[in-house]
N, CA, C and O of each residue as an XYZ file, in Angstrom:
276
protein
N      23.205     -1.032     24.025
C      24.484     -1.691     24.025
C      24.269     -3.134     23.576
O      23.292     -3.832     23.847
N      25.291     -3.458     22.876
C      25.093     -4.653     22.088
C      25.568     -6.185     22.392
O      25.456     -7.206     21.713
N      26.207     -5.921     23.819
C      26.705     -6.920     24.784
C      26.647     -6.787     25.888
O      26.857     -5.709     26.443
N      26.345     -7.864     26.479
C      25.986     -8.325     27.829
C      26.672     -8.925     28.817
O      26.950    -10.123     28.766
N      26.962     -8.254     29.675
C      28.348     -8.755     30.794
C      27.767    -10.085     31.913
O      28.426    -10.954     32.483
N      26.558     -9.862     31.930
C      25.925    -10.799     32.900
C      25.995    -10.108     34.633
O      26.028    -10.547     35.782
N      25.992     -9.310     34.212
C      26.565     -8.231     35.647
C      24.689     -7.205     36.024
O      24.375     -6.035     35.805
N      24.037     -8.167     36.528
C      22.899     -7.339     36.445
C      22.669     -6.566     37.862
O      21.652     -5.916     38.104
N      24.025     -6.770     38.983
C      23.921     -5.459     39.596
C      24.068     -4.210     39.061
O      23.260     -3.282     39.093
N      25.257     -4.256     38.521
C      25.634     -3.365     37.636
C      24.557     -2.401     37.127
O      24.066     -1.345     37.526
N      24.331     -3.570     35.621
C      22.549     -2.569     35.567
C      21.947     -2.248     36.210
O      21.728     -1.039     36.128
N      21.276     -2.953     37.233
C      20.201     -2.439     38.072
C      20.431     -1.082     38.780
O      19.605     -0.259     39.174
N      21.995     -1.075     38.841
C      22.371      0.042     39.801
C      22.450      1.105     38.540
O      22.270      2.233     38.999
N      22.644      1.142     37.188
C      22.621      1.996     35.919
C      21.575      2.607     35.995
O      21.486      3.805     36.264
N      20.296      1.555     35.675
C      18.922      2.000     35.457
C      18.218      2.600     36.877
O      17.025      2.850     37.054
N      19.107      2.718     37.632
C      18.610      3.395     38.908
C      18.953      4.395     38.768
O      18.036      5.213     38.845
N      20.032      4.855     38.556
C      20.770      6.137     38.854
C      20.341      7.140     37.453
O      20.449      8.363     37.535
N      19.829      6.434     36.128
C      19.308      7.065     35.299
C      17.422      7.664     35.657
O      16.905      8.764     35.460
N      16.913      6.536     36.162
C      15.564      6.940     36.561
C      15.672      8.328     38.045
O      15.143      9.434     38.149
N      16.393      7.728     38.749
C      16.991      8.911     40.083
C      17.137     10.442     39.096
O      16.444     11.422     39.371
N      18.005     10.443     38.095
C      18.240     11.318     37.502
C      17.192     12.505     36.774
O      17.076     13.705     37.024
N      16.426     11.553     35.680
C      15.608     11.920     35.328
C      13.994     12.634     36.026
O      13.184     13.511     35.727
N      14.177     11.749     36.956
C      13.031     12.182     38.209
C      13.905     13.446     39.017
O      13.158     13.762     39.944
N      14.754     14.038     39.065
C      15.324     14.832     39.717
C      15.256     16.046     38.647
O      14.988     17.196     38.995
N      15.525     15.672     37.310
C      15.271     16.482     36.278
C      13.778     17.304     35.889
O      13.489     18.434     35.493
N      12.990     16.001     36.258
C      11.568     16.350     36.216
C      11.017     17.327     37.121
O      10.129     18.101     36.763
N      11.620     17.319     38.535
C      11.692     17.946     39.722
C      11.666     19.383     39.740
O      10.923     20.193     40.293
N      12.543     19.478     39.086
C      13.718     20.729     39.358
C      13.068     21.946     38.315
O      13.097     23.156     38.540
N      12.405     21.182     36.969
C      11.930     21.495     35.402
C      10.236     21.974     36.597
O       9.891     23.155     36.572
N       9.688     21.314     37.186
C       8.541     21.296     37.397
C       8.539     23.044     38.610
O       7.814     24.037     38.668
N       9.702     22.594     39.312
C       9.724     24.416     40.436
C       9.545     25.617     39.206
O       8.524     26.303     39.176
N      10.524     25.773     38.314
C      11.146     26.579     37.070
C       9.977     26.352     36.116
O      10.067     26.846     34.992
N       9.016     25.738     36.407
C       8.403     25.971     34.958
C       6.707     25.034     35.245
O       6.460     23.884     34.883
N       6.004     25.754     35.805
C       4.709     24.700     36.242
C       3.802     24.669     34.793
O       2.960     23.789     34.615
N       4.014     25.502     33.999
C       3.184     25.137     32.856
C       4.101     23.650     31.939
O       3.660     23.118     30.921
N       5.225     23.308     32.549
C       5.478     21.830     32.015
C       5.014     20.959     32.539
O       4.790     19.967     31.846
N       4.763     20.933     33.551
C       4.094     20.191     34.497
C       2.772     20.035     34.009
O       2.436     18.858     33.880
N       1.626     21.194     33.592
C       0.193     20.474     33.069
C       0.402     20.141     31.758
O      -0.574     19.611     31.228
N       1.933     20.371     30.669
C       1.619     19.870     29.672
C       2.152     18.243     29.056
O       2.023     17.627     27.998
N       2.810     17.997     30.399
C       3.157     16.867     30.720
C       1.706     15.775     31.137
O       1.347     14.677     30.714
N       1.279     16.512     31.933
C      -0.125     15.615     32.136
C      -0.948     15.397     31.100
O      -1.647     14.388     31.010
N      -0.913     16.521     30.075
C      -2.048     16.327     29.218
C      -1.009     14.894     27.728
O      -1.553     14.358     26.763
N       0.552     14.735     28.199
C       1.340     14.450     26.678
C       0.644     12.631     26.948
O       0.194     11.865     27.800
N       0.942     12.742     25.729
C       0.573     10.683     25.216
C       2.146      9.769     26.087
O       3.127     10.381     26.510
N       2.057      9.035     26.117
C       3.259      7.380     26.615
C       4.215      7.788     25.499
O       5.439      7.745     25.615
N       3.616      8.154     24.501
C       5.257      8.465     23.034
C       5.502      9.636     23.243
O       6.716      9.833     23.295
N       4.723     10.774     23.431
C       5.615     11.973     23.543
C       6.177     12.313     25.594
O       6.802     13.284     26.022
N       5.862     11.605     26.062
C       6.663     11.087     27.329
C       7.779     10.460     27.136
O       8.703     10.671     27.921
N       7.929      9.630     26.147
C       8.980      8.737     26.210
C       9.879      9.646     25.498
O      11.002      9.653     26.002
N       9.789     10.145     24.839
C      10.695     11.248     24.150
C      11.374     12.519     24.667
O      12.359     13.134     24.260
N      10.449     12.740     25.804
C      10.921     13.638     26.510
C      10.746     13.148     27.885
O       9.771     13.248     28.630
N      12.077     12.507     28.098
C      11.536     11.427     29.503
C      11.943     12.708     30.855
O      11.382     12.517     31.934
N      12.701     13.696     30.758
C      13.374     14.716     31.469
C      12.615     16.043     31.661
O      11.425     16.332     31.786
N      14.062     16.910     31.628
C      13.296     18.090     31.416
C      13.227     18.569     30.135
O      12.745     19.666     29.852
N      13.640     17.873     29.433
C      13.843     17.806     27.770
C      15.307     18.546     27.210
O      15.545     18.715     26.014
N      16.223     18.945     28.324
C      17.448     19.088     28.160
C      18.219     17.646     27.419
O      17.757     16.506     27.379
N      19.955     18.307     26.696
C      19.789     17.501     25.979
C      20.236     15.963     26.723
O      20.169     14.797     26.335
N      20.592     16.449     27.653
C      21.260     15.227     28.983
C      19.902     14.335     28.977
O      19.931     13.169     28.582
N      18.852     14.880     29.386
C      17.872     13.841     29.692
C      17.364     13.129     28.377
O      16.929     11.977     28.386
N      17.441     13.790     27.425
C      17.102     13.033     26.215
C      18.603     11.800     26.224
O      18.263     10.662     25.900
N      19.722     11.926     26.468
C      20.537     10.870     26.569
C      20.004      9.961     27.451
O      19.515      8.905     27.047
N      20.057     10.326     28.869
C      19.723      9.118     29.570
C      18.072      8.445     29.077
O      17.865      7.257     29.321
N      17.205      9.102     28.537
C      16.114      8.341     28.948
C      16.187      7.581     27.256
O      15.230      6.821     27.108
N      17.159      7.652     25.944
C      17.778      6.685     25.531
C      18.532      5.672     25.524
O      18.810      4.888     24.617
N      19.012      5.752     27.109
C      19.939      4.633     27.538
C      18.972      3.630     28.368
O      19.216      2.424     28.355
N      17.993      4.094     29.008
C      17.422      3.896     29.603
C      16.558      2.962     29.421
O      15.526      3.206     28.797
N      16.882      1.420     30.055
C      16.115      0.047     29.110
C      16.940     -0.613     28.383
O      16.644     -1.761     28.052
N      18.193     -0.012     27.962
C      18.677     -0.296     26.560
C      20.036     -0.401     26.733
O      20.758     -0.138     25.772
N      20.883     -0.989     28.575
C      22.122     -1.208     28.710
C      21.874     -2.386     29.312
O      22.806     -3.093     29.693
């Protein structure tokens, strides 16, 4: 986002509820599916960041918003 309200509860409370999210995503991906889980351990900081979720397309939104409101 390309403007800034000066409202950094706001954010803080954004980038919470997106990390809450994504870690709940990771969660949920990890019961349903443990071979994501070791191929997550073995991925690089860039292919993490790309797939910050369960790689649904929701989590690919938030973990683009993510830093970047």
């Amino acid at each position: 986002m390309g403007r800034s309200t000066g409202n950094r509860a706001v954010v803080k409370n954004l980038q919470d509820a997106l990390m809450a999210f994504l870690a709940d995503q990771r969660q949920s991906a990890a019961e349903n599916d443990p071979q994501r889980v070791k191929d997550r351990e073995a991925a690089t900081p860039e292919e993490l960041e790309n797939d910050p979720g369960c790689g649904c397309e929701d989590c690919i939104a938030a973990g683009q918003l993510l830093g970047r409101i």
